[in-house]
C-alpha positions in Angstrom: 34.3 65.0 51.8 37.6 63.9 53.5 37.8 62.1 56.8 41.0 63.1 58.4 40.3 61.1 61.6 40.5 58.0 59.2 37.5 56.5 61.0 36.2 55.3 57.5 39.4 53.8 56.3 39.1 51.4 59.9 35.7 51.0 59.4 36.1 49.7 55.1 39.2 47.2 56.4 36.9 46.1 59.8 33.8 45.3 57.0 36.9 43.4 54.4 38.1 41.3 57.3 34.3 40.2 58.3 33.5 39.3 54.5 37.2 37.7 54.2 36.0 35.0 57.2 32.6 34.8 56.1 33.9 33.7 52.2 36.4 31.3 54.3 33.5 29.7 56.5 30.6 29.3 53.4 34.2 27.7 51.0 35.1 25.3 53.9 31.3 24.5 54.1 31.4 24.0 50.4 34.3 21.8 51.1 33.0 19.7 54.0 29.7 18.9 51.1 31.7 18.1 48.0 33.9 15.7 50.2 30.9 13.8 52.1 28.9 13.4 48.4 32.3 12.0 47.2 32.7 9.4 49.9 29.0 8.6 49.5 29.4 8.2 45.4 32.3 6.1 46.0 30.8 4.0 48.7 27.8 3.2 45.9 30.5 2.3 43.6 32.1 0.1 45.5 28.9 -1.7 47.0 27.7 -1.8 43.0 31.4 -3.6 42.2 31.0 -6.2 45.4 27.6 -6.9 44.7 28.6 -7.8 40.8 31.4 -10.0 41.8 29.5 -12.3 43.3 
Protein backbone atom coordinates (compact mmCIF):
# COMPACT_ATOMS: atom_id res chain seq x y z
CA UNK A 1 0.00 0.00 0.00
CA UNK A 2 1.52 3.25 -1.51
CA UNK A 3 0.44 6.73 -0.70
CA UNK A 4 1.01 8.81 -3.81
CA UNK A 5 -0.52 11.90 -2.18
CA UNK A 6 2.55 11.64 0.30
CA UNK A 7 0.22 12.56 3.13
CA UNK A 8 2.13 9.90 5.32
CA UNK A 9 5.59 10.95 4.51
CA UNK A 10 4.27 14.80 6.06
CA UNK A 11 2.62 13.24 8.65
CA UNK A 12 6.17 10.65 9.86
CA UNK A 13 8.54 14.15 9.51
CA UNK A 14 5.45 16.35 11.43
CA UNK A 15 5.55 13.36 14.37
CA UNK A 16 10.06 13.45 14.08
CA UNK A 17 9.98 17.22 14.56
CA UNK A 18 7.41 17.01 17.75
CA UNK A 19 9.66 14.15 19.32
CA UNK A 20 12.91 16.18 18.16
CA UNK A 21 11.64 19.31 20.57
CA UNK A 22 10.23 17.14 23.07
CA UNK A 23 13.92 15.18 23.52
CA UNK A 24 15.37 18.98 23.49
CA UNK A 25 12.90 20.26 26.24
CA UNK A 26 13.13 16.92 28.82
CA UNK A 27 17.69 17.23 27.97
CA UNK A 28 17.56 21.07 28.81
CA UNK A 29 15.41 20.00 31.91
CA UNK A 30 18.03 17.41 32.60
CA UNK A 31 20.39 20.19 32.26
CA UNK A 32 18.76 22.96 34.33
CA UNK A 33 18.80 19.77 37.42
CA UNK A 34 22.40 18.54 37.06
CA UNK A 35 23.58 22.28 37.20
CA UNK A 36 21.36 23.42 40.34
CA UNK A 37 22.52 19.96 42.34
CA UNK A 38 26.12 21.06 41.34
CA UNK A 39 25.90 24.59 42.69
CA UNK A 40 24.19 23.13 45.80
CA UNK A 41 27.15 20.28 46.23
CA UNK A 42 29.62 23.00 45.84
CA UNK A 43 27.91 25.47 48.07
CA UNK A 44 28.16 22.44 51.00
CA UNK A 45 31.72 22.21 50.19
CA UNK A 46 32.52 25.46 50.53
CA UNK A 47 30.42 26.13 53.80
CA UNK A 48 32.18 22.62 55.10
CA UNK A 49 35.89 24.34 54.09
CA UNK A 50 34.79 27.89 55.92
CA UNK A 51 33.40 26.33 58.77
CA UNK A 52 36.89 24.15 59.27
CA UNK A 53 39.07 27.08 58.95
CA UNK A 54 37.99 28.61 61.76
Amino acid sequence: MTDPTGESKERNREIAANESARQTTGSIRISVWAIAIAIIIGLIGFGWVMLGNK
